[in-house]
C-alpha positions, -999 to 999 in steps of 0.1 A, spaced: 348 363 320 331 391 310 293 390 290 301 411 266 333 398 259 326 362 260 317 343 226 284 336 224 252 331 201 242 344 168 207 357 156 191 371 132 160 381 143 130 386 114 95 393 140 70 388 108 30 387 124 14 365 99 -18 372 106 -45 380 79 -27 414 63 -60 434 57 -66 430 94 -28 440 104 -36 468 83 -65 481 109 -40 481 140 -27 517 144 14 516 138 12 474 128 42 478 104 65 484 132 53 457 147 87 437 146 107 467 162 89 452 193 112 424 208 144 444 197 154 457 231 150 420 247 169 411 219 196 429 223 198 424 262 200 389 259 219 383 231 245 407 232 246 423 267 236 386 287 249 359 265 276 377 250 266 370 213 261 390 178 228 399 166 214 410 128 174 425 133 154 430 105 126 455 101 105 469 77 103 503 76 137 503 90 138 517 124 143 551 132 172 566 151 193 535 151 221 542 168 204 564 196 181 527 205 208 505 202 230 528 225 199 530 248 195 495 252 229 487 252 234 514 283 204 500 302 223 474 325 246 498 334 278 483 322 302 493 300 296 488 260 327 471 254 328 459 218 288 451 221 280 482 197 296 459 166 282 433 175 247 446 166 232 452 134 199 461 121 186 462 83 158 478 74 134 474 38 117 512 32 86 491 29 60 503 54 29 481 41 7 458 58 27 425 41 42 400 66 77 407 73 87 375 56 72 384 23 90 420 19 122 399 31 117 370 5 99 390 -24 120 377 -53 114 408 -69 129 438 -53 165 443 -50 162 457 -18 151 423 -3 180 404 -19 204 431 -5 190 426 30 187 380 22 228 387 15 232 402 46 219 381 64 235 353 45 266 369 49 262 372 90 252 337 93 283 324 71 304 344 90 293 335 130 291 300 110 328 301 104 336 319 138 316 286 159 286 302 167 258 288 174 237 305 149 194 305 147 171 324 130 149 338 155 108 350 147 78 355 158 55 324 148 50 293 128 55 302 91 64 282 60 80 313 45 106 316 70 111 280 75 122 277 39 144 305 43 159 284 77 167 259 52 187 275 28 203 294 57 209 261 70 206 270 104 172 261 131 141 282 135 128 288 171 94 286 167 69 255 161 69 238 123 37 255 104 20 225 100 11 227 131 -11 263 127 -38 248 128 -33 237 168 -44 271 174 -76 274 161 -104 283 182 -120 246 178 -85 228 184 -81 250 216 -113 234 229 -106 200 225 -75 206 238 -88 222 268 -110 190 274 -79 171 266 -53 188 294 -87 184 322 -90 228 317 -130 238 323 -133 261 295 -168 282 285 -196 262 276 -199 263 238 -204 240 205 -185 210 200 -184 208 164 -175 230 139 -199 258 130 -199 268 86 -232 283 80 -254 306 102 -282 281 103 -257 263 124 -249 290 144 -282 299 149 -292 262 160 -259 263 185 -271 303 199 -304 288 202 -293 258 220 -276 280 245 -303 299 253 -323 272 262 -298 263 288 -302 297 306 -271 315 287 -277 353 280 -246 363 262 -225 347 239 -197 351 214 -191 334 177 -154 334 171 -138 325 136 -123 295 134 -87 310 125 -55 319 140 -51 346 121 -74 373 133 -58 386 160 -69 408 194 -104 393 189 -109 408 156 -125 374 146 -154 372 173 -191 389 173 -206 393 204 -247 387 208 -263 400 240 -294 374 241 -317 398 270 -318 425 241 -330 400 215 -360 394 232 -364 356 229 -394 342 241 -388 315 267 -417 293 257 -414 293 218 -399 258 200 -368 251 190 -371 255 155 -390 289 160 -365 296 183 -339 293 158 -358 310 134 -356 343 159 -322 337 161 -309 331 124 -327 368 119 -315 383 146 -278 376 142 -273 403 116 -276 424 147 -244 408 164 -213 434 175 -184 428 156 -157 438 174 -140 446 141 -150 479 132 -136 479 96 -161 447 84 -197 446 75 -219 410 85 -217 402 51 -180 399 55 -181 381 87 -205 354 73 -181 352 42 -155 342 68 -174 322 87 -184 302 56 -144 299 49 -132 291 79 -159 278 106 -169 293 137 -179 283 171 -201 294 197 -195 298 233 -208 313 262 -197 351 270 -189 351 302 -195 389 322 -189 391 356 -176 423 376 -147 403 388 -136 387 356 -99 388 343 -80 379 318 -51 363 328 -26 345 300 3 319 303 35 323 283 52 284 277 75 270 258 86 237 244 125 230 238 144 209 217 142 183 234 103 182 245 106 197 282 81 221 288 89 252 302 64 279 323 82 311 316 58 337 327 27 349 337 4 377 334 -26 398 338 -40 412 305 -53 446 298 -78 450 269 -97 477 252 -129 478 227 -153 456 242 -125 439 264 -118 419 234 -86 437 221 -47 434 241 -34 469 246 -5 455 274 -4 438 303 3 434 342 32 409 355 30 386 371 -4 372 373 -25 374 406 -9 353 429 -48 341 442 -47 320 404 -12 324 396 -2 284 405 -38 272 389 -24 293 361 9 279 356 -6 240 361 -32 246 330 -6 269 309 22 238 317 -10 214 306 -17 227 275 22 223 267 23 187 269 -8 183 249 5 203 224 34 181 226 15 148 223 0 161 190 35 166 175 47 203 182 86 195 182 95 234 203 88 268 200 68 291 218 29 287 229 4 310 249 -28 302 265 -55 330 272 -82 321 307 -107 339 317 -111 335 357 -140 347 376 -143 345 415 -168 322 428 -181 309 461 -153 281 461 -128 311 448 -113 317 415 -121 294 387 -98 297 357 -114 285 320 -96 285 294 -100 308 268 -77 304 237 -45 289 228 -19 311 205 10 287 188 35 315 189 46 346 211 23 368 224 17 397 233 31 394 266 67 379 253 86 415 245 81 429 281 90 398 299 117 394 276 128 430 287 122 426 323 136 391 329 167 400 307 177 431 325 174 411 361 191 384 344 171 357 358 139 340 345 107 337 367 108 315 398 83 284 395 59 305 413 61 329 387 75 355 407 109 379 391 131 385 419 155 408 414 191 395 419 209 422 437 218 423 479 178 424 488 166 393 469 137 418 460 106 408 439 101 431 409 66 437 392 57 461 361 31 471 343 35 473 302 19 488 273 19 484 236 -7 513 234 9 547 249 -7 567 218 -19 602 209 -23 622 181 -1 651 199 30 625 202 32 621 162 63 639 151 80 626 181 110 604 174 127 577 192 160 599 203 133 624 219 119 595 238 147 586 247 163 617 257 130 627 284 130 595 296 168 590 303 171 628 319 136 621 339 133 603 373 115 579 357 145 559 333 154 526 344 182 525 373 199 495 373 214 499 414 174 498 421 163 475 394 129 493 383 122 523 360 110 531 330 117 509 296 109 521 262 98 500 231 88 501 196 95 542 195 97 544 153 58 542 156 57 573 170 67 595 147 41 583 122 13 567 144 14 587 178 21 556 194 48 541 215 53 509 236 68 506 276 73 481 306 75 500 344 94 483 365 85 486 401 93 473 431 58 466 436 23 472 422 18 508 431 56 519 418 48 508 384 14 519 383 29 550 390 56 546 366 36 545 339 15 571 347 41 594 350 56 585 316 25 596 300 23 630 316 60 638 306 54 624 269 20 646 270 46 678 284 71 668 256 46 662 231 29 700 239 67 718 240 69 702 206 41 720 192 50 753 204 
């Protein structure tokens, strides 16, 4: 039978980041943040599975019917009925609140109209036999009470769990799974005498750099860490450790925050809140940043579903996309420590949902060494283009971690994505215009070939400068290439705009 004729599932998809809203604020475009997963979305619910899906977004997202048709005509099938079997609602709210809250804000009448919606598709799959779930980003209590009244399953882990992916839990639970992970403090860190006692400590052992990362998992792209260069503090080898600390605890004011938009005073007000720790900053020319994308089901299996190389900006603290898969030299080692962490996680009572682990791995005389860096109890970054990727191959990653495309040659596919294809010239640019270059260029997505160009999140543009894309290649070079050629003809479009 026919996917898009064949019953299948129901969503409604709400993609709220919860983290701390004055720092979601600071990321360029952050309100259209959970416009990112709607092309996966829509590939694999309504094009793969054959099933109906309601997306929620606030702002609403610009030229709906031009994405939906895009994403829709991306396989290369026909539409069938597929077009009414997709809906997206949209709050004209673009502030920095979590998603959840402009959805469930008891008082504006816009947010109950878009809560009977979604009440309405869910009672009406309901009656139809779907199987119908509410689909978002990460643990939240907001959303899980709205689950409940739906009456109908969340996807992602119960938010009593959060705290799991604090910097200090991730530790222990590295030393739990058997990970190596960056030499550091083993207790919580509240006041910068601590700090300074743990810095000091470090120092002593030979360390020249470290970082001191919030205690939260709500920061996000690093925004929680200072970094302290210890060569450029000038610490004498041979002075005690009390004096030591001393030179520290003054010298921390000098510490980089990698968030721009706070003063030290603020930091240590957050580090009084909610702890820190200190570990070692580990610089090497070779050093990447690999991550680990896992899940846990229903039913407590834990699943490897991709992995990737991470790109990073600003001190190489901050995501702006990512490179897939990982490199093959770790890429096992990779998967073992991501599928680790799982199990762990599931020891300590996390029932299903997503999880992601972030490694740093360095090349030594024994080869790579992977350490784990942090563990995210949600989606990450990495989940939209794998989503698009893996959805329009229609198969998930081999236990290798490889993506082989399914046509006649059995052919591995590769790309390179970005949530970060941004320039002041682009604003004014909408999706359809996007949409329109890409599709009429050499570089849209051919399904007979299986690689191309992918667009995502395009309402930012308009606004923000600032668009999303995963380049599907048949190997590296293709999709480097990919997306270097997408830039140049949004940078063409962008200055036949301003004419």
């Amino acid at each position: 039978m026919d996917t898009l004729h064949r019953r299948g599932p129901a969503q409604v998809h709400i993609q709220s980041r919860e983290c701390d809203p004055q720092i979601l604020a600071r990321f360029t475009g952050a309100s259209f943040f959970p416009e990112r997963l709607l092309g996966s979305a829509i590939i694999d619910t309504v094009y793969r599975a054959g099933g109906s899906l309601l997306y929620i977004t606030a702002p609403p997202v610009l030229d709906p019917d031009e994405q939906v048709a895009y994403y829709l005509g991306l396989p290369g099938a026909g539409h069938g009925d597929a077009r009414t079997r997709v809906r997206l609602v949209g709050l004209d709210d673009a502030g920095p609140r979590w998603l959840s809250e402009k959805v469930l804000d008891a008082d504006n009448p816009q947010a109950a109209r878009v809560r009977a919606a979604v009440r309405e598709f869910v009672d009406g799959r309901r009656r139809d036999g779907a199987d119908v779930r509410l689909n978002y980003f990460e643990p939240s209590a907001p959303l899980e009470r709205f689950a409940r009244e739906l009456e109908v399953p969340g996807n992602q882990p119960h938010s009593s769990c959060i705290p799991l992916g604090t910097k200090h839990s991730g530790r222990r639970l590295f030393a739990e799974a058997g990970i190596p992970f960056p030499e550091g403090s083993a207790e919580l860190l509240h006041t910068l005498a601590d700090i300074a006692g743990e810095v000091a400590r470090m120092a002593r052992a030979g360390h020249r750099a470290v970082l001191v990362k919030l205690d939260d998992s709500t920061s996000g792209a690093g925004l929680g860490n200072a970094m302290l260069d210890l060569d450029d503090l000038g610490l004498p080898t041979g002075t005690d450790d009390k004096a030591l600390t001393g030179r520290v605890l003054a010298a921390l004011p000098r510490a980089t925050l990698v968030d721009p938009a706070i003063t030290w005073d603020d930091y240590v007000r957050a580090v009084e809140k909610t702890g820190a720790v200190v570990e070692e900053w580990v610089r090497d020319d070779t050093l990447s940043s690999p991550s680990f994308q896992g899940r846990i089901t229903g039913d407590g299996t834990v699943e490897a579903v991709s992995t990737h190389d991470q790109v990073f900006t600003g001190h190489d603290q901050s995501y702006v996309g990512c490179r897939f898969p990982a490199s093959a030299e770790y890429r096992r080692t990779l998967i073992d420590y991501g599928v680790r962490v799982g199990r762990a996680l599931r020891e300590r009572g996390v029932g299903g949902g997503d999880y992601g682990v972030d490694f740093l791995a360095r090349r030594t005389a024994d080869g790579w060494q992977l350490l784990g860096c942090e563990i995210n109890l949600r989606g990450t970054g990495t989940k939209h283009a794998f989503g698009i990727a893996s959805g329009l191959l229609g198969t998930p990653a081999t236990p290798d971690g490889r993506l082989v495309h399914g046509g006649p040659d059995g052919s591995e596919r590769v790309y390179e994505a970005s949530d970060a294809i941004i320039d002041p010239r682009y604003k004014g640019l909408r999706p359809a215009h996007l949409i329109r270059a890409v599709t009429e260029s050499p570089l849209g997505y051919d399904p007979a070939r299986a690689t191309g160009v992918v667009l995502h999140t395009m309402s930012a543009a308009h606004d923000h400068g600032k668009f999303g894309a995963v380049c599907i290649g048949a190997d590296r070079a293709e999709a480097t290439a990919l997306l270097r050629g997408l830039r140049e003809l949004v940078d063409g479009l962008a200055d036949r705009a301003s004419r």
